[in-house]
C-alpha positions as CSV (number, residue, x, y, z in Angstrom):
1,X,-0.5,87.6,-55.7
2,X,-3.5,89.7,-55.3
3,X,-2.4,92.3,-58.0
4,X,-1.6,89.9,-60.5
5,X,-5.3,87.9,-60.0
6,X,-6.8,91.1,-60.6
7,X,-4.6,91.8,-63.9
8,X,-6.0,88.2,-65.2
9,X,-9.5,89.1,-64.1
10,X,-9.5,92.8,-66.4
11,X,-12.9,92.1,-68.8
12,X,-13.1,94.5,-71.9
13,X,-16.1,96.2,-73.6
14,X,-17.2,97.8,-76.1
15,X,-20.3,100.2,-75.9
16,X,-21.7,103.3,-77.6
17,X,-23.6,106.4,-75.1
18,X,-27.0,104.2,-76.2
19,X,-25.6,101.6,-74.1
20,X,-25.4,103.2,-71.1
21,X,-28.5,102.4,-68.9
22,X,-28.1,98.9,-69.7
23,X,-24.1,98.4,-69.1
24,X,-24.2,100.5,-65.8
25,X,-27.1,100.6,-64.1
26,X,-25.6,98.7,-61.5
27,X,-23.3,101.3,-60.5
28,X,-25.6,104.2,-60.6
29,X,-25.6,107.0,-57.1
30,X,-25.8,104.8,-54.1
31,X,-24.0,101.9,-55.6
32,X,-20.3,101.1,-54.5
33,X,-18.2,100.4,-58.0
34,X,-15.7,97.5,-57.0
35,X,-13.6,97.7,-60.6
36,X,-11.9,100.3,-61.6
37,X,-13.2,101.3,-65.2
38,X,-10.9,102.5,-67.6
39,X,-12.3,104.3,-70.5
40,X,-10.9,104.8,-74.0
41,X,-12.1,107.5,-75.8
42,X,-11.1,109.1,-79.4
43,X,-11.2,112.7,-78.9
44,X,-10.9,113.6,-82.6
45,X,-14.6,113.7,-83.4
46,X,-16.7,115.4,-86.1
47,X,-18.3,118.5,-85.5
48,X,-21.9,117.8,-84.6
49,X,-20.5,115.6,-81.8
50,X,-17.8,118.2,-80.8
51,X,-20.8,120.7,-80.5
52,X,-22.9,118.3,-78.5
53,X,-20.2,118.1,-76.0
54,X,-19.1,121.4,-75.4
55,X,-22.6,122.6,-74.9
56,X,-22.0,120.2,-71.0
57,X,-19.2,122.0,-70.3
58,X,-19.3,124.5,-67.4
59,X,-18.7,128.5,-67.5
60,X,-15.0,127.3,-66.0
61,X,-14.4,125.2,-68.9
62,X,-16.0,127.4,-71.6
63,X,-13.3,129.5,-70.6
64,X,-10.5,127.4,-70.2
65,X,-11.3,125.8,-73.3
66,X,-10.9,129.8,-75.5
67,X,-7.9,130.3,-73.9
68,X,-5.9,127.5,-76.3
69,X,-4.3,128.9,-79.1
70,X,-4.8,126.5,-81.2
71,X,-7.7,124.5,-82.8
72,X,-6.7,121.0,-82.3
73,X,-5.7,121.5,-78.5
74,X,-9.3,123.2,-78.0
75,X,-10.9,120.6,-79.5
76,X,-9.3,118.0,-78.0
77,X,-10.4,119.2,-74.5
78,X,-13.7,120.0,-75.5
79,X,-14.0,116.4,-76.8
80,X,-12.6,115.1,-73.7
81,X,-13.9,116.9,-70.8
82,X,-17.3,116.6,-72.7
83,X,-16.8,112.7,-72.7
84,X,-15.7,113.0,-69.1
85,X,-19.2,114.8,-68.0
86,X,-21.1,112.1,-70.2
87,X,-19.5,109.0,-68.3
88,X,-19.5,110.7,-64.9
89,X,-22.9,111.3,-65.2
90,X,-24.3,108.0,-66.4
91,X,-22.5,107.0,-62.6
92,X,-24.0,109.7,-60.8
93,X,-27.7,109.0,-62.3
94,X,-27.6,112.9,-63.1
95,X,-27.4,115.2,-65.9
96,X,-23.6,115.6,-67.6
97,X,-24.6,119.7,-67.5
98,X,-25.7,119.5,-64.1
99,X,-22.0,117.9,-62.4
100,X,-19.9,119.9,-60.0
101,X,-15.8,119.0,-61.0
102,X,-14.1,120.6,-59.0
103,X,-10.7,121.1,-58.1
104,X,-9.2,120.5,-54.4
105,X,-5.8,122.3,-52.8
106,X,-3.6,119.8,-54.8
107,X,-5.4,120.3,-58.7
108,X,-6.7,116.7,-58.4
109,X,-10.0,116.5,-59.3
110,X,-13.3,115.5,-57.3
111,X,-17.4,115.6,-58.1
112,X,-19.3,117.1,-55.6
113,X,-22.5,115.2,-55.6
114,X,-24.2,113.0,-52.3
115,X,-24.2,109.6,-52.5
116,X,-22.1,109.5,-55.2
117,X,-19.0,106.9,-54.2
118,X,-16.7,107.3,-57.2
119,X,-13.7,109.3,-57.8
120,X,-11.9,110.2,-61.0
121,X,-9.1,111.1,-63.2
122,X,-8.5,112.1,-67.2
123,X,-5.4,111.7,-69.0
124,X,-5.2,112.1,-72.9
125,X,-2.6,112.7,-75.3
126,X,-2.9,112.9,-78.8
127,X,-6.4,112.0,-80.2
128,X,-7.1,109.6,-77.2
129,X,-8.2,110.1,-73.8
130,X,-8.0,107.8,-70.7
131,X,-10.5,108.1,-67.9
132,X,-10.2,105.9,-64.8
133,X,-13.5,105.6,-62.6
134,X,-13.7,103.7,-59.5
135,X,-14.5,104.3,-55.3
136,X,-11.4,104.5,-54.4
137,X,-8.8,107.8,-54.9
138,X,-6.9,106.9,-58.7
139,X,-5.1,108.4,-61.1
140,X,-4.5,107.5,-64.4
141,X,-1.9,108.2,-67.1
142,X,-1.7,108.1,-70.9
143,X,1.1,108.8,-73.6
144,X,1.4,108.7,-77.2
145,X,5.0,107.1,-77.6
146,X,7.5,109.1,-79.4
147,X,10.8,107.5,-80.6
148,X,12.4,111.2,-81.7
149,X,12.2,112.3,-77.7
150,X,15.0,113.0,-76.0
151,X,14.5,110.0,-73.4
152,X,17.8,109.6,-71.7
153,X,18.4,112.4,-70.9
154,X,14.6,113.2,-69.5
155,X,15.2,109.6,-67.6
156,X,18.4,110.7,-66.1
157,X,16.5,113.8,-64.2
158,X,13.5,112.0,-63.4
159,X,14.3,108.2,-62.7
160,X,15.5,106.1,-60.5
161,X,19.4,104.7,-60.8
162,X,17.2,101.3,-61.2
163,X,15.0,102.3,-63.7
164,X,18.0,104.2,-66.0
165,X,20.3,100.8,-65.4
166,X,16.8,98.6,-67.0
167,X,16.4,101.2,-69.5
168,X,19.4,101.3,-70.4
169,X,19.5,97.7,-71.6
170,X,17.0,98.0,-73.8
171,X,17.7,97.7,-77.6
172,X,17.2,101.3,-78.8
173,X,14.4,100.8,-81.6
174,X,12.1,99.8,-78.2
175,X,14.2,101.8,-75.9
176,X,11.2,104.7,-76.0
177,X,8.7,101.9,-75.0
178,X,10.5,101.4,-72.5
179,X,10.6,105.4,-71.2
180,X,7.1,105.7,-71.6
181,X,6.2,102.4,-69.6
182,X,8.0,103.7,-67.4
183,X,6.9,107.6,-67.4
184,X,3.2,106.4,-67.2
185,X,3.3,104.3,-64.3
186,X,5.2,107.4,-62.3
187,X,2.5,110.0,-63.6
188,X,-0.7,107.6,-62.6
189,X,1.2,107.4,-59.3
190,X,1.5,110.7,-58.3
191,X,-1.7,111.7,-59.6
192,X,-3.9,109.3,-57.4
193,X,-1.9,111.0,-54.6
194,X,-2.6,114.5,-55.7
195,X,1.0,115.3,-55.3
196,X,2.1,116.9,-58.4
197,X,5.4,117.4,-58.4
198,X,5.8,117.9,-55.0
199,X,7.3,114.2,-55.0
200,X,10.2,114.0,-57.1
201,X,9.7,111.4,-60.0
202,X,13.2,110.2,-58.9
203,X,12.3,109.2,-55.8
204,X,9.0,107.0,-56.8
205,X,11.1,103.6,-57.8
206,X,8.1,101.6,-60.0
207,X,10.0,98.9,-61.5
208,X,8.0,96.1,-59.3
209,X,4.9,97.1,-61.6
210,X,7.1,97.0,-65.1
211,X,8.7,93.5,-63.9
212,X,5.3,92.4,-62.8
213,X,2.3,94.1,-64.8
214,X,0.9,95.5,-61.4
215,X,2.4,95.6,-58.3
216,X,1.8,97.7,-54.8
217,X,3.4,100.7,-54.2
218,X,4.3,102.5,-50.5
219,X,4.7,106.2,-51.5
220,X,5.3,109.0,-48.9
221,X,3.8,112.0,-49.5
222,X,3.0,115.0,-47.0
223,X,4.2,113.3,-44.0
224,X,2.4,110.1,-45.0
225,X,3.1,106.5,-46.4
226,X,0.1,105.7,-48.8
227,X,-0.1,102.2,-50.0
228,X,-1.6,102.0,-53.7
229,X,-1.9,99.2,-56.3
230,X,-1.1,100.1,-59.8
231,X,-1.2,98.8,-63.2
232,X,0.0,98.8,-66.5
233,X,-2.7,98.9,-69.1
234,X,-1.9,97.9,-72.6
235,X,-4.8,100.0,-74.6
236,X,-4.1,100.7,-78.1
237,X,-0.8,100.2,-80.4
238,X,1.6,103.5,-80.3
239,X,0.1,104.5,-76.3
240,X,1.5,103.5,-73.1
241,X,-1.0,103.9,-70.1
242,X,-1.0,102.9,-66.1
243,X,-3.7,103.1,-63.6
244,X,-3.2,103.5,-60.1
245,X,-5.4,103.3,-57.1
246,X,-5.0,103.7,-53.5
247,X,-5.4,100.3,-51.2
248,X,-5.6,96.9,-52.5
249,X,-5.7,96.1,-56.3
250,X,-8.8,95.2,-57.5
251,X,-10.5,94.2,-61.6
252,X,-9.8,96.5,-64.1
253,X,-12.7,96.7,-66.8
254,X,-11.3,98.3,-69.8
255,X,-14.6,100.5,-72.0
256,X,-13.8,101.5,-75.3
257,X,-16.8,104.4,-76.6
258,X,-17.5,104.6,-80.0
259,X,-19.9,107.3,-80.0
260,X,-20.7,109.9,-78.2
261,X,-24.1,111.1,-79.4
262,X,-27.1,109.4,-78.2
C-alpha cells in the first residue's frame, strides 16, 4: 500500500534556525517539495525570542495578536505565527517580514509569492505548534490530550456510528486517546479542504487511517469528491496530531526546532 510505504519512509530531524540554508536549500523558490514537512515547534519561549518574532509579524497580525485577553494566548500566537513566517520563508528564499499570508473565501491560508510551489497550514495547542509544509493543498491538526473532557458526549454529535462503536470499546483510562486520534485526523481533513464546518465531522468516517496509520480518504465537499491521503503522526507524549494532503500520499519528514534565534 502506497500510504503505508510512505508512513515507513517518514525521516526525523532535528535543526536549530542556524541550520537552515544547509537542511533546505534544496527546496528553496523554484524547487518542487515532494515530502510533506511537519514541524514541531515549542511556542513557550523566552522573551528575547518572543520579541524577535513578533517584530515579522504583519500590521494584520499585530493586531490580531492585542486583541487576546490574555498573556499566554498572545504569546503563544506571537511565538507561533512568528515561527510560521521564519520556516516559510527559509522555503520561499525571502525575508520572514517581507511574506504575503493571506487568507482565501474559506479562511484557509495561502502565500502569495511567484514561484513559490508550497502550501501551508498551523495547528497548535498548548505550548506546541504543528506546521505542515509541502506542494500540494494540506492541513494539519494538533491536540493536547485531555482525560477530564467530556469525550462521549462531544463524539456522539460529531462522529460517525463507526467511530462511537470503536470508541466505545476502549478501556476508559485510554478512552481520551482514543477521541483525540480520532478528532485530529477529522480536523487535518477538513482543513486541507478549506471546508470548515461546512462538512459535518459526522459525515467524514476516518477510521481506515486509525486502523491503518494512513489511509486515503474520498471526501465531498462543494459539489466535489476530493481524494486525499492522510496520516497520523505520533509527535510528542500527551499530543495527538494528523496530517492530511490532497492526492497520493507521499514521505512525511518530521523537523523538530530548537531555537528560533539565529
Amino acid at each position: 500500500m502506497l500510504a503505508n510505504t510512505c508512513a515507513r519512509n517518514s525521516r526525523n530531524l532535528d535543526v536549530a534556525s542556524s541550520d537552515y540554508a544547509g537542511a533546505f536549500n534544496p527546496f528553496a523558490m523554484g524547487s518542487i517539495l515532494e515530502s510533506v514537512d511537519v514541524w514541531i515547534v515549542h511556542t513557550d519561549v523566552n522573551v528575547e525570542e518572543r520579541d524577535t518574532l513578533k517584530a515579522l509579524l504583519s500590521p494584520a497580525e499585530t493586531a490580531r495578536a492585542r486583541r487576546f485577553t490574555f498573556d499566554s494566548d498572545r504569546n503563544r500566537y506571537i511565538s507561533s505565527h512568528g515561527m510560521l513566517r521564519r520556516i516559510l520563508a527559509m522555503y520561499c528564499g525571502v525575508s520572514a517580514d517581507a511574506l504575503d499570508i493571506y487568507l482565501d473565501a474559506n479562511g484557509k491560508p495561502g502565500i502569495s509569492i511567484v514561484g513559490a510551489h508550497i502550501q501551508f497550514n498551523l495547528s497548535h495547542s498548548a505550548d506546541v505548534a504543528l506546521i505542515a509544509v509541502t506542494s500540494a493543498n494540506c492541513g494539519a491538526d494538533v491536540e493536547k490530550i485531555r482525560p477530564d473532557l467530556a469525550h462521549m458526549e462531544i463524539a456522539e454529535r460529531f462522529f460517525t456510528e463507526n467511530e462511537n462503536d470503536w470508541l466505545a470499546t476502549l478501556p476508559q483510562p485510554v478512552r481520551s486517546n482514543g477521541f483525540f486520534r480520532l478528532w485530529t485526523i477529522k480536523e487535518a481533513v477538513l482543513k486541507t479542504i478549506g471546508a470548515g464546518l461546512s462538512i459535518p465531522l459526522n459525515e467524514v468516517d476516518v477510521m481506515g487511517v486509525v486502523e491503518r496509520g494512513s489511509a486515503d480518504l474520498d471526501v465531498v465537499a462543494f459539489g466535489t469528491k476530493t481524494r486525499l491521503w492522510t496520516s497520523e503522526l505520533a509527535i510528542l507524549p500527551g499530543f495527538a496530531a494528523a496530517v492530511a494532503v490532497s492526492g497520493e500520499g507521499r514521505p512525511i519528514r518530521t523537523i523538530t526546532l530548537h531555537s528560533v534565534l539565529s
